[in-house]
C-alpha positions, -999 to 999 in steps of 0.1 A, spaced: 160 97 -250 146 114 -216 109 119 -210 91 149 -219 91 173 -192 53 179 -177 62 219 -192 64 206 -227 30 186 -224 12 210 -208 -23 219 -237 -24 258 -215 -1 279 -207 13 286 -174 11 323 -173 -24 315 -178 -30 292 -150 -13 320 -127 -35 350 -138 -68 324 -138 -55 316 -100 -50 353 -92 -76 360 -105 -98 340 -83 -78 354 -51 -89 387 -60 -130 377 -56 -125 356 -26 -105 386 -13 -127 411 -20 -158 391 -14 -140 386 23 -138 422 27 -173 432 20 -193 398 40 -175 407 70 -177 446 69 -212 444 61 -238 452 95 -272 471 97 -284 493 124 -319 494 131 -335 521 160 -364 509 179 -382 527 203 -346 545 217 -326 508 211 -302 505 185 -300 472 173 -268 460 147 -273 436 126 -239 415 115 -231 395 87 -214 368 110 -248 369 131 -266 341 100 -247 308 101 -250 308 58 -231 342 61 -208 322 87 -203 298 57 -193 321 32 -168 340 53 -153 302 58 -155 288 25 -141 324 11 -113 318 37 -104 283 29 -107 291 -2 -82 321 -2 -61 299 20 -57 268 -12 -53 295 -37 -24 315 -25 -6 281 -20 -16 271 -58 -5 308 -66 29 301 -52 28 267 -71 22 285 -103 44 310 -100 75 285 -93 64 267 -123 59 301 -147 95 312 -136 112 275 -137 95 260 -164 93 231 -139 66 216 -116 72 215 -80 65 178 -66 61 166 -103 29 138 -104 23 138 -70 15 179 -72 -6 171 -106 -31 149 -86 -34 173 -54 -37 201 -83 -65 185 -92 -85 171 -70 -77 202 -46 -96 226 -73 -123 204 -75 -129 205 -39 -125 241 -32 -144 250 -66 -177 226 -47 -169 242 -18 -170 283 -31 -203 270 -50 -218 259 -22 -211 289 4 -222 311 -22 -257 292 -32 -260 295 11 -258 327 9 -279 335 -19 -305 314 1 -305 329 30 -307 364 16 -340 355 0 -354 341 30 -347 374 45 -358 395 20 -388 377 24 -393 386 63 -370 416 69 -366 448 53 -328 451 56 -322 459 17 -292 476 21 -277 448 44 -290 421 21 -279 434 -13 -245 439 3 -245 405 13 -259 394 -24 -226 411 -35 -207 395 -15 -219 357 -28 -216 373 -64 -181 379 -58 -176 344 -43 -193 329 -76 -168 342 -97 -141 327 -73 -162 294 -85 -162 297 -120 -121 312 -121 -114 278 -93 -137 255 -120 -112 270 -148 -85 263 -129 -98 227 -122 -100 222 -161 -65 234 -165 -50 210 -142 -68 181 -155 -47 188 -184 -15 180 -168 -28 152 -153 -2 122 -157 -13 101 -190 -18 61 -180 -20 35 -193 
C-alpha cells in the first residue's frame, strides 16, 4: 500500500493557506505603498523643509521588513498555488520544513518592523507636531501588523503539514 500523499494529511485546506498568504501580500503591499509615499512639508521663515518616511531608520526598517516580507510571500504564494491546482507539494518534506520555519521568521520579522515603527512615532509625537505625517506612518505599521497576524496564521497552517516522526 503507498503512503498517504502530504494532500490527504493536510488538517486545512489549501485554498485556505493561499487566500491566508494573499492575504498577507495585500497589507505588506499596501503598507509599502503608503510608508514610502508618506513626507511632510514644513515652511520656516521662506525655507521649505520635507520631511520623508525613509529620513527615520525605524521607518527604514519597516519599508525593509515589508519588503522582505513581500519578497517570501509571493514565493509561498506561488508554492500554494502549485499545490491548490496539483493537489501536490512542490519539494515534498524538504519544502514543509522551509514552510515552516520560513513563516516563523518573516512573521518575527513583520512584528518587529512594525513595533519599530510604532516606537518611533510615539517618540515623535512626543517632540514634533507632524500629526498628519505620523498617523500616516501609524497606518502604515497597522497595515504591516496584519501582515503579522495573516504570516502567524500561515505559520500555524504549515506546522500542520509538518512531516510526523517518530
Amino acid at each position: 500500500m503507498a503512503p498517504p500523499s502530504l494532500s490527504s494529511t493536510t488538517i486545512v485546506p489549501p485554498f485556505v493557506g493561499l487566500i491566508v498568504r494573499v492575504l498577507t501580500l495585500v497589507c505588506l503591499l499596501i503598507s509599502l505603498i503608503v510608508i514610502a509615499t508618506n513626507t511632510h512639508t514644513t515652511s520656516l521663515n521662506f525655507v521649505d523643509i520635507k520631511t520623508k518616511s525613509t529620513d527615520f531608520y525605524a521607518y527604514r526598517y519597516l519599508i525593509s521588513s515589508v519588503v522582505i516580507g513581500m519578497a517570501y510571500t509571493l514565493l509561498q504564494t506561488a508554492f500554494s498555488i502549485f499545490f491548490v491546482t496539483t493537489g501536490n507539494r512542490l519539494g515534498g518534506e524538504g519544502l514543509c520544513l522551509f514552510d515552516f520555519y520560513g513563516d516563523k521568521f518573516i512573521s518575527y520579522f513583520l512584528a518587529t518592523g512594525a513595533a519599530a515603527s510604532f516606537g518611533m512615532t510615539q517618540e515623535l509625537k512626543r517632540i514634533s507636531d507632524l500629526d498628519k505625517f505620523l498617523n500616516t506612518s501609524n497606518a502604515a505599521a497597522s497595515l504591516c501588523l496584519f501582515g503579522f497576524f495573516f504570516a502567524a496564521a500561515s505559520s500555524i497552517f504549515s506546522s500542520y503539514n509538518l512531516p510526523k516522526r517518530a
